[in-house]
C-alpha positions as CSV (number, residue, x, y, z in Angstrom):
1,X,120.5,81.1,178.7
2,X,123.7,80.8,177.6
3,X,126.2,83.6,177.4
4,X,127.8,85.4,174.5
5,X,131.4,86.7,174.4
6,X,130.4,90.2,175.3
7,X,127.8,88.8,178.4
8,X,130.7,88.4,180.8
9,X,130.3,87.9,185.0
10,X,133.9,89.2,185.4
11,X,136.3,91.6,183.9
12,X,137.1,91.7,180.1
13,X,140.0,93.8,179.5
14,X,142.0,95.3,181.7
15,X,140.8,93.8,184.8
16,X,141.4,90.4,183.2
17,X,144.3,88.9,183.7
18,X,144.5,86.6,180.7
19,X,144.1,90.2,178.6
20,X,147.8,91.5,180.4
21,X,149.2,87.8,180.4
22,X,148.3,87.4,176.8
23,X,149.1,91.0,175.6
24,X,152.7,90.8,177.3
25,X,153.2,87.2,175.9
26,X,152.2,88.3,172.0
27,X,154.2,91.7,172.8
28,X,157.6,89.7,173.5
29,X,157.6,87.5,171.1
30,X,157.0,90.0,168.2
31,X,159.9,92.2,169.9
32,X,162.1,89.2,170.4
33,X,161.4,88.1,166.4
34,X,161.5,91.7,165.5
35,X,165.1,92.2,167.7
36,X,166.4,89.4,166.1
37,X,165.8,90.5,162.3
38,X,167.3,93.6,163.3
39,X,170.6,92.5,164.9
40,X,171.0,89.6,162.4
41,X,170.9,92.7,159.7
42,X,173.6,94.4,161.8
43,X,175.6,90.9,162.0
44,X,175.8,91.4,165.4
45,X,173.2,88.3,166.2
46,X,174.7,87.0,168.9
47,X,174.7,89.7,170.9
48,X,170.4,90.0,171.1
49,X,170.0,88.3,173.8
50,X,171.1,91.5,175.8
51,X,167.9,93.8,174.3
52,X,166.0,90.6,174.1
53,X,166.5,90.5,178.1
54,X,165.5,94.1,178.4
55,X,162.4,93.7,176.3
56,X,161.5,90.7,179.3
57,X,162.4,93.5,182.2
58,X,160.1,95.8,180.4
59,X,157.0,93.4,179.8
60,X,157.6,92.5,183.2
61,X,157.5,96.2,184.8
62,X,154.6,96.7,182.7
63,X,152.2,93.5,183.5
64,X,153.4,94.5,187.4
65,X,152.0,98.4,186.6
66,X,148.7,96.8,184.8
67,X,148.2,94.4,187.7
68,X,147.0,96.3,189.8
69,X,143.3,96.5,187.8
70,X,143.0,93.0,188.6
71,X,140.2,92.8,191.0
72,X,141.2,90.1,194.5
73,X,138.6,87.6,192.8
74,X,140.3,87.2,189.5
75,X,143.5,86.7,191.1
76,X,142.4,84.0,193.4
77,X,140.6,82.4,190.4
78,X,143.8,82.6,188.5
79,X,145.7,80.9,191.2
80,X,142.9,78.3,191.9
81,X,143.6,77.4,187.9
82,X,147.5,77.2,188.6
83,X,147.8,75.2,191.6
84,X,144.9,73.2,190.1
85,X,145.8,69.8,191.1
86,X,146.1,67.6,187.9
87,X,147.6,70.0,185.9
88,X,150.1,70.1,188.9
89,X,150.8,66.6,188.2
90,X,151.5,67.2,184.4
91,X,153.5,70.5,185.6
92,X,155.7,67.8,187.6
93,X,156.6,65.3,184.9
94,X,157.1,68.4,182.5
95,X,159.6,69.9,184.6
96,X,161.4,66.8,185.5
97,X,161.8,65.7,181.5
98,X,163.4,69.7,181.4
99,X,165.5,69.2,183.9
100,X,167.1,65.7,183.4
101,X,166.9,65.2,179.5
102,X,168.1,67.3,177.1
103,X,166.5,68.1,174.0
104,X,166.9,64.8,171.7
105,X,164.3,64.7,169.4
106,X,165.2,63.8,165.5
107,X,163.9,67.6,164.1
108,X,165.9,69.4,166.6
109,X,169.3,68.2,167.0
110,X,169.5,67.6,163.0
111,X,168.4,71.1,161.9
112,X,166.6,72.9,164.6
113,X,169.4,73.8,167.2
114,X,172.2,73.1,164.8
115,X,171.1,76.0,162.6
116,X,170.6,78.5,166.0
117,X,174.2,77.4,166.7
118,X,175.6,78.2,162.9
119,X,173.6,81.7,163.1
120,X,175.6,82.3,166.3
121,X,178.5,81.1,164.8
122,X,177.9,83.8,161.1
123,X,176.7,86.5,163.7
124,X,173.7,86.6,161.2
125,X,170.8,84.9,159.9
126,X,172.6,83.4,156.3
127,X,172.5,80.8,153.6
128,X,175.2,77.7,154.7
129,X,176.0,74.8,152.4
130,X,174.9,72.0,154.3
131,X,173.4,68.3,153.4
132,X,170.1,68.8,155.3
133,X,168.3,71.9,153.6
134,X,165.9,72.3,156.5
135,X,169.1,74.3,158.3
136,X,168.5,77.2,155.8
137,X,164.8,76.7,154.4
138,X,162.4,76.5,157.3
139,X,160.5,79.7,159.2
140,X,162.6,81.6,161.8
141,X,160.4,82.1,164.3
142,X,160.9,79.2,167.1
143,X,164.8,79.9,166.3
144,X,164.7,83.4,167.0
145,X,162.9,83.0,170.3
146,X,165.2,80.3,171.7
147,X,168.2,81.7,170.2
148,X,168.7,84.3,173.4
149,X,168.0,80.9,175.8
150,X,171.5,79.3,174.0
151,X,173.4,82.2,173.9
152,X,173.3,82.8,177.5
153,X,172.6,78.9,178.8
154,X,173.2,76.6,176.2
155,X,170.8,74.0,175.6
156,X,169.8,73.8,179.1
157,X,166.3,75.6,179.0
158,X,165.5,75.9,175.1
159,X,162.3,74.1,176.6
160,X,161.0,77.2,177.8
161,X,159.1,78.6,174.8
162,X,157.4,74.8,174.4
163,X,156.5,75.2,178.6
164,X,155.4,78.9,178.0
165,X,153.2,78.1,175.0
166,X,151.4,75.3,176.9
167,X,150.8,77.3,179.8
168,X,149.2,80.1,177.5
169,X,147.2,77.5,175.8
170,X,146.1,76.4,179.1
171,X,145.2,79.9,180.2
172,X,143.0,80.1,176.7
173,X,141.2,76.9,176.8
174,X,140.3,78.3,180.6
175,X,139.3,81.8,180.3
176,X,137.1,80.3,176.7
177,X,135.5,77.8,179.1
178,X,134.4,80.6,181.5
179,X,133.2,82.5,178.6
180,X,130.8,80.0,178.5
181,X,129.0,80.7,181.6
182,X,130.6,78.2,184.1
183,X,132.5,78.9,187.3
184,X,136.1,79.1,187.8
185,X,136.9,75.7,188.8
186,X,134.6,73.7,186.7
187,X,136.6,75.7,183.9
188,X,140.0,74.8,185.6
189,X,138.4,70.7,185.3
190,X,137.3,71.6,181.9
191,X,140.2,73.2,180.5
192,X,142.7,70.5,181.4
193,X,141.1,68.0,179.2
194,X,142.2,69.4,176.1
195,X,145.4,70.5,177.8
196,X,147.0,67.0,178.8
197,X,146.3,66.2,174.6
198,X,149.6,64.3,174.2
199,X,150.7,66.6,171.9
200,X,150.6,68.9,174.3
201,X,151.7,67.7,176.7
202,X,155.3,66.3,175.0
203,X,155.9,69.1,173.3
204,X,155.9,71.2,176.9
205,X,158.7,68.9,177.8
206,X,160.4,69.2,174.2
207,X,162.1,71.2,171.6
208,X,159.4,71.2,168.8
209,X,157.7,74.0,167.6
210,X,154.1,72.8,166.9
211,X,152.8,73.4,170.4
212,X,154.2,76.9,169.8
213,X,152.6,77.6,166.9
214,X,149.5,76.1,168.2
215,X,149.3,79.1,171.4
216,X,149.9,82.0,168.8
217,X,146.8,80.6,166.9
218,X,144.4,80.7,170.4
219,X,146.1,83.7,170.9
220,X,145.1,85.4,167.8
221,X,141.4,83.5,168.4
222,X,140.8,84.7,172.0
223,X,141.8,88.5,170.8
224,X,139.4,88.6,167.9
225,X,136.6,87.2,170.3
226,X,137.6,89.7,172.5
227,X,137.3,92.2,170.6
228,X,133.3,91.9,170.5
229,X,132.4,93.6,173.7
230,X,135.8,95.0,174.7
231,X,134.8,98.7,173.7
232,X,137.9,101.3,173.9
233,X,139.9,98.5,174.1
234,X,139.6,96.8,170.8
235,X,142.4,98.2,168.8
236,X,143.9,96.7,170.9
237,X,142.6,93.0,170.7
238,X,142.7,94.1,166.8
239,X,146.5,94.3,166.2
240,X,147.4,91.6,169.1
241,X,145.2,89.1,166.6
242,X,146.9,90.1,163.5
243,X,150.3,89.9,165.2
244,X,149.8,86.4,166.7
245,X,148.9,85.0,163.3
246,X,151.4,86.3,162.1
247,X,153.6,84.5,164.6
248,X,152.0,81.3,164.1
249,X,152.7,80.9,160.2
250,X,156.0,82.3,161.3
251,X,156.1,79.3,163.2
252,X,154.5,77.1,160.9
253,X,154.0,78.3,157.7
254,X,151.4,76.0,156.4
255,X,149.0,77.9,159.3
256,X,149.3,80.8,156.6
257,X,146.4,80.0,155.2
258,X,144.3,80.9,158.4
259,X,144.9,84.2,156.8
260,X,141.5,83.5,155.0
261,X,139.2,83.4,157.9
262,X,141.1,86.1,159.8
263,X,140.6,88.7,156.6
264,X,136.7,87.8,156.5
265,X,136.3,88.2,159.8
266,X,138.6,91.6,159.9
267,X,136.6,92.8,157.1
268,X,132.9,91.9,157.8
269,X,132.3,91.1,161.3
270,X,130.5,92.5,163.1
271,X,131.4,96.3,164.5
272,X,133.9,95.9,162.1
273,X,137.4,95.7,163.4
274,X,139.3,97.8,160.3
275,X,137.0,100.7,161.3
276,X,138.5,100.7,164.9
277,X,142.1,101.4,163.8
278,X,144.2,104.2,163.5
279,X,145.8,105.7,160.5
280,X,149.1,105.1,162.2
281,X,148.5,101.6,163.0
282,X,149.4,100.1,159.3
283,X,152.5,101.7,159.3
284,X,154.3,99.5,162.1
285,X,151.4,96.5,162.2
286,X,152.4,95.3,158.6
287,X,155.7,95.7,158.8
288,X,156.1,94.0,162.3
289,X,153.5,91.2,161.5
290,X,155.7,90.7,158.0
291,X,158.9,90.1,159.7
292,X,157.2,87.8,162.2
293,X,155.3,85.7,159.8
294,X,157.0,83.5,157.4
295,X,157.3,86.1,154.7
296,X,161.6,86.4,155.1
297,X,162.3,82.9,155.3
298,X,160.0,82.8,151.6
299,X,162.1,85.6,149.9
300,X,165.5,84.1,151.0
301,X,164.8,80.7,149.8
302,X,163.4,82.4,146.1
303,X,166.8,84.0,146.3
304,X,168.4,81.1,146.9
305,X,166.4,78.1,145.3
306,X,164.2,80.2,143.2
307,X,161.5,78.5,144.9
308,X,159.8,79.9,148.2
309,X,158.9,77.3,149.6
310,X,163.1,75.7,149.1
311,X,164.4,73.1,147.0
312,X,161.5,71.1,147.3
313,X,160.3,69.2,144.0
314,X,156.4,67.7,144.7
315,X,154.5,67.9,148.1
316,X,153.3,65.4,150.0
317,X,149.9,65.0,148.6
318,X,148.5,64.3,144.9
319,X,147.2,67.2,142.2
320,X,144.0,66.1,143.2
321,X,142.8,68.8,146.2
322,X,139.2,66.4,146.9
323,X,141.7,62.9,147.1
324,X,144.3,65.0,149.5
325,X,141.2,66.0,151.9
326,X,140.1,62.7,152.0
327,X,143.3,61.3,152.8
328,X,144.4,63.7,155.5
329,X,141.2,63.8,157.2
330,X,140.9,59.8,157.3
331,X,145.0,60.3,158.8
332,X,144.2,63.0,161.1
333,X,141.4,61.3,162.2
334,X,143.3,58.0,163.0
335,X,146.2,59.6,164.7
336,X,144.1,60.9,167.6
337,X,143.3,57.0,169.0
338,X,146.8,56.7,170.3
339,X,146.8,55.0,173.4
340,X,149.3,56.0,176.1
341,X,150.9,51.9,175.7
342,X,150.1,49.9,173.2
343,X,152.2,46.9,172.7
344,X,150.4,44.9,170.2
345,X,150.7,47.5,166.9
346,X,153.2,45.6,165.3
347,X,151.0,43.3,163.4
348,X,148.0,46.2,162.7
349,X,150.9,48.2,161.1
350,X,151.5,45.4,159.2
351,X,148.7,44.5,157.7
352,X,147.7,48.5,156.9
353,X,151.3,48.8,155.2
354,X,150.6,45.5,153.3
355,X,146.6,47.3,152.7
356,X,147.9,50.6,150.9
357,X,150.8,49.3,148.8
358,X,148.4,46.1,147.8
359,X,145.5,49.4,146.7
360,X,148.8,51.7,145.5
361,X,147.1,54.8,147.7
362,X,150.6,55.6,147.7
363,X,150.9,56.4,143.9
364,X,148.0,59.4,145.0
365,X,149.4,60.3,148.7
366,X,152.6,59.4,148.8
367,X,152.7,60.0,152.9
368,X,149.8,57.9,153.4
369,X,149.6,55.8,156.3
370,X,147.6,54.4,159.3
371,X,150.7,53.4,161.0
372,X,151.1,53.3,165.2
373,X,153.4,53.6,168.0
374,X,153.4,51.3,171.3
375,X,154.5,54.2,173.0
376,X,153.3,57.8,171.7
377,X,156.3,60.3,170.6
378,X,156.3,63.8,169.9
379,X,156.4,62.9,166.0
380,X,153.0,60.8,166.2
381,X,151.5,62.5,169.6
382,X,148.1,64.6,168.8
383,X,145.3,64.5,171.2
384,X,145.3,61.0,171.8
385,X,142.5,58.5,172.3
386,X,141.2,59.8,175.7
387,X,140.9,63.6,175.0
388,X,139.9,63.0,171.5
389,X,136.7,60.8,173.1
390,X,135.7,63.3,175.3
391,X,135.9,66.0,173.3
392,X,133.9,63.9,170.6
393,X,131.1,63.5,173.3
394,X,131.2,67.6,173.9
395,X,130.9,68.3,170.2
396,X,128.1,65.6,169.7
397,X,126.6,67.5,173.1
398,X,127.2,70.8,171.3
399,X,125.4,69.4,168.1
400,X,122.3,68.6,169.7
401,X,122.3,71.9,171.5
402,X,123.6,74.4,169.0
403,X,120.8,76.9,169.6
404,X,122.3,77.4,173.0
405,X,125.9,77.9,171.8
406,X,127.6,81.3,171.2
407,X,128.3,82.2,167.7
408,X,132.1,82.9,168.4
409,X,132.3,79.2,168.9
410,X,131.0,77.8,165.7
411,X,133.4,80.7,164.1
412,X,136.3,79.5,165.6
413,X,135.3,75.9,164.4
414,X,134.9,76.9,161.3
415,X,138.1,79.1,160.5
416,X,139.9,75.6,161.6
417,X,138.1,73.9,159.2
418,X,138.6,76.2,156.4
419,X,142.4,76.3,157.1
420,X,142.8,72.4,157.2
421,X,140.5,72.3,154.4
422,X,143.1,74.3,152.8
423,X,146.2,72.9,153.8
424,X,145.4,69.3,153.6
425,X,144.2,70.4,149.8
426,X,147.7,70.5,149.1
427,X,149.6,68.8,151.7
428,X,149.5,65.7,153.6
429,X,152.2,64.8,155.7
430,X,153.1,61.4,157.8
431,X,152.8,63.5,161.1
432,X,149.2,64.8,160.4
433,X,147.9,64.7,163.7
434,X,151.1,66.9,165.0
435,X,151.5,69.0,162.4
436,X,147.9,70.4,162.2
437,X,147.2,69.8,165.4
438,X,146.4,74.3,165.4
439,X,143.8,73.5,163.7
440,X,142.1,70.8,165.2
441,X,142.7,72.7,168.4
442,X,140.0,76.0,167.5
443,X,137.4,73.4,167.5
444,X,137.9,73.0,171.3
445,X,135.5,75.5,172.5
446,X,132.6,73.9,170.6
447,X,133.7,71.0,172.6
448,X,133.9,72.6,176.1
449,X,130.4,74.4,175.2
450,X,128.5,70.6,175.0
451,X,130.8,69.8,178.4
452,X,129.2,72.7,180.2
453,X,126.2,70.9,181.1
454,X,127.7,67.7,181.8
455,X,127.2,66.3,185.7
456,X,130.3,68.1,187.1
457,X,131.4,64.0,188.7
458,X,131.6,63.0,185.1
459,X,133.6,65.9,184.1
460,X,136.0,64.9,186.9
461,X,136.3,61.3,185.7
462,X,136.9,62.2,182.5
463,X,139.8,64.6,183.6
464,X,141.5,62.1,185.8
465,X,141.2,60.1,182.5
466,X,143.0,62.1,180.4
467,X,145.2,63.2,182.8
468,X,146.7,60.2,184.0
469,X,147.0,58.7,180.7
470,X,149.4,61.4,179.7
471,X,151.1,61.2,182.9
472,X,152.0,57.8,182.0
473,X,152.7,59.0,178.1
474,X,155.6,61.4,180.2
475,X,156.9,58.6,182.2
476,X,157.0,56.4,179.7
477,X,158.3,58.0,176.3
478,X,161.7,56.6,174.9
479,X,163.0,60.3,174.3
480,X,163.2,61.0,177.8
481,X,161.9,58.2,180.3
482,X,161.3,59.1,183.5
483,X,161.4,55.8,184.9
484,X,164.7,53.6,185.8
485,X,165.6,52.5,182.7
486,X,169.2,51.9,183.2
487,X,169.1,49.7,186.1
488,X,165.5,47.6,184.9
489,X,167.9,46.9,181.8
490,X,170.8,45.4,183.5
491,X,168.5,43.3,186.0
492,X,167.1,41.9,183.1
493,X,170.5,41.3,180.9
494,X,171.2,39.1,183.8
495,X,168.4,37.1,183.8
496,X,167.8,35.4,180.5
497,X,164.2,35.0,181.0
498,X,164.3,38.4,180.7
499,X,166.0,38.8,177.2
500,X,163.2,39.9,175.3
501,X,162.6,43.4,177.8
502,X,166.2,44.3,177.6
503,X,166.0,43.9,173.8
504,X,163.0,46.6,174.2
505,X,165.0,48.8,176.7
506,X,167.6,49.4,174.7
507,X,165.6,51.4,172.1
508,X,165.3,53.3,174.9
509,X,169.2,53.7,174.9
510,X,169.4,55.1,171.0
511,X,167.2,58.2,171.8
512,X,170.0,59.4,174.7
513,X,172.5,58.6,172.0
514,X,171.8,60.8,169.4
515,X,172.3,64.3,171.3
516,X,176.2,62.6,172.3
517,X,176.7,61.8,168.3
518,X,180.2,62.6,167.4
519,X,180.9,63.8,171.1
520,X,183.7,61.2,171.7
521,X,185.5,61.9,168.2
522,X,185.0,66.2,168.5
523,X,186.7,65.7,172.1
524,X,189.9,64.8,170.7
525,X,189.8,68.1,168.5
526,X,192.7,70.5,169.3
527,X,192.4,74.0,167.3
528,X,195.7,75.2,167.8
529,X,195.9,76.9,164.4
530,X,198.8,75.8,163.2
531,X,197.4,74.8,160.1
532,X,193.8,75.8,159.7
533,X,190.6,77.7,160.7
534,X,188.7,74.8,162.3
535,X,186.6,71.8,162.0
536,X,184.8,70.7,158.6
537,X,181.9,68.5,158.7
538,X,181.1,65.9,155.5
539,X,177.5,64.6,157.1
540,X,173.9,63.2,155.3
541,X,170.8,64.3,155.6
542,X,168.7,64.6,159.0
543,X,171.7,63.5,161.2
544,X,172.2,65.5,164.9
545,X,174.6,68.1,164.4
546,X,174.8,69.7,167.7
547,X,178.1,68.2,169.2
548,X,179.9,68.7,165.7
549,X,178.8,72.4,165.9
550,X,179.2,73.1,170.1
551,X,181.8,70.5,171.1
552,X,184.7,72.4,170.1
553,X,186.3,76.2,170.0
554,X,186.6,76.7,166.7
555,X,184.5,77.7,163.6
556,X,182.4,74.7,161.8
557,X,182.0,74.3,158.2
558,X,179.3,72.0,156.5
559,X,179.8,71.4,153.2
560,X,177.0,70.7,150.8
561,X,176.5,67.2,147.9
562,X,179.1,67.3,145.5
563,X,182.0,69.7,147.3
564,X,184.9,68.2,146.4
565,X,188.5,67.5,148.3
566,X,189.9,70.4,146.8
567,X,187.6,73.0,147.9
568,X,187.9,71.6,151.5
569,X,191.0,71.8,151.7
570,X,190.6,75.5,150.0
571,X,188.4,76.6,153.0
572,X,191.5,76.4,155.2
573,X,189.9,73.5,157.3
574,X,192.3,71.3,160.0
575,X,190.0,68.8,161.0
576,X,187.5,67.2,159.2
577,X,184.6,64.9,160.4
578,X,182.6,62.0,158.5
579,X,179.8,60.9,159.8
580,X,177.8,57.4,159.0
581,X,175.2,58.3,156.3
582,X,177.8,60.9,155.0
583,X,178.9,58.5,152.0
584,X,174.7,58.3,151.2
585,X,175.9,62.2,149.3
586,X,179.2,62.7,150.0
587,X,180.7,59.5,148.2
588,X,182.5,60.8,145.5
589,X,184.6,63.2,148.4
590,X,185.1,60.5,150.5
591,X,186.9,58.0,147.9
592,X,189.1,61.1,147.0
593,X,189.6,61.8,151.4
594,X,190.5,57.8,151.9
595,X,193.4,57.8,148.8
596,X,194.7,60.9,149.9
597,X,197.8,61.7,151.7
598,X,196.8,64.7,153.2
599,X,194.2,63.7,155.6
600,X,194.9,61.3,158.1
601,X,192.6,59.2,160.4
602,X,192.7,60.2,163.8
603,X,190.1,57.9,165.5
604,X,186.6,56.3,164.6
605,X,183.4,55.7,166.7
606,X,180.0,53.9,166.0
607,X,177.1,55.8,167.3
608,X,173.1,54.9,166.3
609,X,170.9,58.1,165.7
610,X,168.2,56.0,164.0
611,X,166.5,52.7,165.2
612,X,165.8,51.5,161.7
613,X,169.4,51.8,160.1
614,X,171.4,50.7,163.4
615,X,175.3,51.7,163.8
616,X,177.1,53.7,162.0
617,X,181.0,54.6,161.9
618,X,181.8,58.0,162.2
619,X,185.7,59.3,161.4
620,X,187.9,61.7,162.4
621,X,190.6,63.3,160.0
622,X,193.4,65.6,160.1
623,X,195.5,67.3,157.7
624,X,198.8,67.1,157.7
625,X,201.3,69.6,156.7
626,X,202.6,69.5,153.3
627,X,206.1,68.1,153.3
628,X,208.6,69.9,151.9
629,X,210.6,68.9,148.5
């Protein structure tokens, strides 16, 4: 007989130790979010991380007090699932893309880190002109998390939430697999099917926040199904839901809308969980769970944009809500059946380009697509064609079985139905697969339920499977290879048989030059203030930011469409850089900066941050001083 999520064979609560690593994980992030609110109010922002690192002391202290209900038997399980040894193996390659890359994907050097560096910069969380909206539209959550990481080491460990999140996602996917009635280690085999999903898996190496998001939604799943059977302790399980939520739309925002499902259950499930609270416990939970979910990042763009959701004019899907869920569940379906290498797309992205302008699907979804990579990235990287077999084999398993399946299972599948149901309704982006990748991933237990049964020698095969074909996804991925590239690309620039590979190599090249954009032009920046208050930057739309912002010692100034000479030279500027898709919005300005006697150029540099539109000049300027009559 199977077993239900209150028929446990070891420790629920407090001598579980997913319960303290979970609680302490959910309990830092809301302080950190919360901490971050606060001091940004205070304009003191940068200074956070120093209570930030105190809240970290403090969880510590308390998960050392707590662990001492942890019987010897859950601890050597819990170590058994660590030094489990192809997650090891992922945990390598992970570690090793932290350690020698830094971050360099498109999102994060054009607007994720460049707006943690402009907040640090302000002192506070505030509205910037700037070309690329994202910077002052988008949720704070991610930001405010990794915002203590750069304060303290730069941009050497902002990984460290994406590693964290995949490690608690890990510990999930585990502990829901023992739920389930099997032992420790055939959970350990189990749970790392899901976990090397390639989206998983290059996210834990990267800078994006979808894994992220993701971990706060099995957080907020594994403490409502907790909550059946946890007794004194569901209050508890009660809040730490709500608040993970909370943290994911924070995250995400389009992962509001698992708001639904959470409510129902809240409200009629059963023991029902509003009975177990406190009075007191609406007075901080709402507030707290507020600030951490995307609520502030809504009322600032309103009073900025008069929109919440930003300056944005359509979404990416038709007025059609059937059409939309048709689309993005035909998308989301295709973007699992990425294969770690796959050099033979080019043509099948041909012909399916050719397909949906030749049908104009476009003029009803206008992100439609069945496009694929030869090499997955973090943009198109879901599950990927492996994991998303097997998983397909458990649910069909599960199917034929569902008499024998716990209920919290098909609840969890269905509140990730209901939210991509709702989300896709309205919105269907390019990066389907990634971006609602939350929801596809409470479906997993129903997997791992029709997996349970499964001849343990198959499970292992189909581990080693998934396993290896995301090691070679982290080995081989452009944005940060860990293979020789450098010194395969010269041995075959010197043989011309060899043209064609270092013609492929060198794309590899562009994705380690878009994090040292503008690097060689802000190095010959000298801020002795003799004539103004720093650098200004005249840039386009999703171009990397970071070495404009951190390469020098002065304060940066963006400047959004449509500012003109004048008022540059009104904000008290010295320097001022233009970089190559600047005249796509800047035009106008830069006509007016090349006639003008005032600015001179200082140097020029080429530097590609995109594949598809190649090099592109970037200038230097300085002012000079007004001469005298």
């Amino acid at each position: 007989m199977s077993k239900d999520s209150n028929d446990h064979s070891y420790p629920l609560m407090r001598g579980n130790p997913i319960t303290i690593l979970l609680s302490a994980w959910i309990s830092l992030s809301a302080m950190v979010v919360l901490l971050g609110w606060g001091f940004s109010f205070l304009g003191i922002l940068r200074w956070v991380w120093i209570p930030d690192a105190m809240s970290l002391i403090a969880i510590i202290s308390w998960v050392k007090l707590t662990w001492k209900n942890v019987s010897a038997t859950e601890c050597k399980a819990l170590c058994g699932l660590l030094l489990f040894r192809p997650l090891l193996l992922l945990l390598a390659l992970i570690a090793a893309a932290i350690l020698l890359y830094p971050p360099e994907t498109y999102d994060s050097l054009s607007y994720r880190l460049p707006r943690i560096l402009l907040w640090l910069q302000e002192g506070s969380i505030t509205h910037l002109p700037v070309s690329d909206e994202r910077i002052n539209l988008m949720p704070h959550v991610w930001e405010l998390m990794t915002l203590p990481l750069m304060s303290v080491s730069g941009e050497a460990f902002l990984e460290i939430p994406s590693l964290v999140a995949w490690v608690v996602a890990l510990l999930i996917l585990w502990d829901f697999a023992r739920r389930l009635g099997v032992d420790p280690l055939r959970a350990a085999w189990m749970a790392a099917i899901p976990a090397s999903a390639f989206g998983f898996v290059l996210q834990a190496a990267g800078t994006s926040n979808d894994l992220l998001a993701t971990a706060f939604i099995l957080c907020s799943a594994w403490f409502a199904v907790s909550f059946h059977g946890a007794g004194a302790s569901g209050r508890h399980c009660v809040l730490l839901s709500g608040i993970a939520l909370a943290l994911a739309a924070g995250t995400k925002p389009h992962f509001i809308v698992l708001v639904l499902p959470w409510l129902i259950w809240f409200l009629a499930a059963p023991g029902r969980p509003w009975r177990i609270l406190r009075m007191i416990d609406p007075l901080w939970a709402i507030p707290a769970g507020l600030l951490c979910s995307p609520l502030p990042a809504f009322i600032l763009n309103h009073r900025h944009y008069g929109n919440y959701t930003g300056p944005t004019t359509s979404l990416e899907g038709s007025h059609q809500p059937l059409v939309n869920i048709a689309a993005g569940t035909s998308m989301m379906l295709w973007q699992q059946l990425q294969l770690p290498l796959n050099p033979i797309v080019s043509r099948w992205n041909d012909l399916q380009e050719a397909w949906i302008l030749s049908a104009h699907w476009r003029d009803k979804v206008p992100k439609l697509g069945f496009a694929m990579g030869e090499i997955p990235l973090v943009d198109n990287a879901s599950m990927g064609a492996a994991v998303f077999a097997v998983l397909m084999v458990g649910l069909i398993l599960a199917i034929k079985r569902r008499h024998d399946i716990p209920s919290w299972c098909w609840w969890l599948a269905g509140a990730g139905l209901i939210g991509f149901s709702l989300a896709s309704s309205k919105i269907v982006p390019a990066s389907i697969g990634r971006s609602y990748l939350g929801f596809m991933a409470l479906g997993i237990p129903v997997a791992l339920a029709g997996l349970r049964d499964v001849p343990i020698r198959a499970v292992q095969l189909a581990t080693w499977s998934c396993v290896i074909c995301s090691a070679v996804v982290l080995i081989l991925t452009p944005t940060h290879p860990l293979w020789p590239t450098d010194y395969v690309r010269r041995t075959a620039e010197s043989n011309p048989s060899l043209a064609s590979l270092a013609r492929n190599i060198q794309k590899y090249q562009s994705f380690g030059e878009k994090h040292e954009a503008g690097g060689t032009l802000v190095s010959q920046i000298k801020n002795d203030g003799a004539l103004g208050i720093g650098v200004g930057v005249l840039a386009g739309a999703g171009e990397p930011l970071v070495k404009l912002i951190r390469g020098h010692h002065g304060k940066t100034i963006l400047y959004s469409p449509g500012t003109d000479l004048a008022s540059i030279e009104a904000s008290g500027v010295e320097w001022l850089m233009v970089t190559g898709l600047a005249p796509e919005v800047h035009s106008t300005t830069i006509q007016a900066l090349y006639g003008s006697e005032r600015w001179k150029m200082i140097a020029a540099a080429e530097y590609q941050t995109e594949l598809r539109r190649g090099y592109k000049t970037w200038f230097l300027y300085q002012r000079t001083p007004v001469r005298s009559q």
